[in-house]
C-alpha positions in Angstrom: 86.0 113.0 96.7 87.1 113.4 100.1 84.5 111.5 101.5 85.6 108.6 99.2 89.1 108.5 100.5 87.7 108.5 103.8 86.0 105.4 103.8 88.8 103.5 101.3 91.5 104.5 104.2 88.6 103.0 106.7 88.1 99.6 104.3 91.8 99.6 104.0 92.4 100.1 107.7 90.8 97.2 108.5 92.2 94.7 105.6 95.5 96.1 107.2 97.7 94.4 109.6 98.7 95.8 112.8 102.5 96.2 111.4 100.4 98.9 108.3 98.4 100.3 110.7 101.6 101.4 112.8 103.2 102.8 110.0 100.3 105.1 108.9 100.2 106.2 112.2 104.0 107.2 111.9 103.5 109.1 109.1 100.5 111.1 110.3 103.4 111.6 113.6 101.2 110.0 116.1 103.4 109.1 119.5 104.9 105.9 119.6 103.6 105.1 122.8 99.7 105.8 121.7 100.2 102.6 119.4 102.9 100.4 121.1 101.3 97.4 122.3 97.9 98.3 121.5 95.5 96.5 119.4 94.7 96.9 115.9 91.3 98.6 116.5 92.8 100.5 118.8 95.0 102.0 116.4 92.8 102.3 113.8 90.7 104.6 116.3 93.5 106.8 117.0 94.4 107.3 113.3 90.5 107.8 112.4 90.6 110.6 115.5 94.0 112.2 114.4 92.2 112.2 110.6 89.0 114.0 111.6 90.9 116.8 113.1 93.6 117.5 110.7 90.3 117.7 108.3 88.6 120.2 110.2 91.5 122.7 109.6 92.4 122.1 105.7 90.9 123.5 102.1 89.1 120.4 100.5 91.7 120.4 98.0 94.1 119.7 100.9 92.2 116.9 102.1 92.0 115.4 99.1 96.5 115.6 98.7 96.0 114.2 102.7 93.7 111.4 101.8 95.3 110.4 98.8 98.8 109.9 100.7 97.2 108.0 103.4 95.9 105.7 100.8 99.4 105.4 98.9 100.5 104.0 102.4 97.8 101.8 103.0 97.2 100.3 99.2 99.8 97.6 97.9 100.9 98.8 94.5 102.4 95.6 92.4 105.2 95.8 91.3 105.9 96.8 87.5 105.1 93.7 85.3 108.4 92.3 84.0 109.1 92.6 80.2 108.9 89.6 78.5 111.6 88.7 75.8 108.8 86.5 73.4 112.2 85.0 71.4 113.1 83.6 74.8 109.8 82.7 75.7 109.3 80.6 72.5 112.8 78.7 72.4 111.2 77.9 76.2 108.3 76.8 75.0 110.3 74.9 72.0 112.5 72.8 74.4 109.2 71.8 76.8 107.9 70.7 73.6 110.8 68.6 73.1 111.0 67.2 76.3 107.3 65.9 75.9 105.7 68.3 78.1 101.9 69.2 77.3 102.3 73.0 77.0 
């Protein structure tokens, strides 16, 4: 399981933008200035390093919580879909009708 994280935060990583990949490496408390004006890869190398040793010293269980955090940073969960009020919907669809739209 661990291993799976590992390479999602690595595919992740590199979909990320350098902005992302600044604020992972905030929140694993990596120095500002060993990411200020540095380039994405870079970056990415430095959090991959700081990963592999916090790693060495953990329970698997605890590098599975770890992982899992990292990829809650780097993963874009969508927004909750909106609930849909269908009376509303269909007096909508209703008045396109009217107008002559082709719905």
């Amino acid at each position: 399981m661990a291993e799976e994280l590992q390479l999602t935060i690595q595919v992740e990583l590199c979909k990320a933008t350098v902005e992302s990949a600044r604020s992972v490496a905030k929140h694993l408390k990596i120095e500002e200035s060993e990411v200020k004006d540095k380039s994405k890869i870079s970056i990415v190398n430095k959090i991959g390093q700081v990963i592999e040793e916090r790693l060495i010293s953990i329970s698997e269980e605890e590098k599975v919580s770890f992982l899992q955090a990292i990829v809650q940073i780097l993963v874009d969960i969508p927004p909750p879909l909106e609930t849909v009020d269908k009376d509303k919907d269909q007096s909508e669809l209703l008045s396109l009708k009217r107008c002559g739209a082709k719905v």
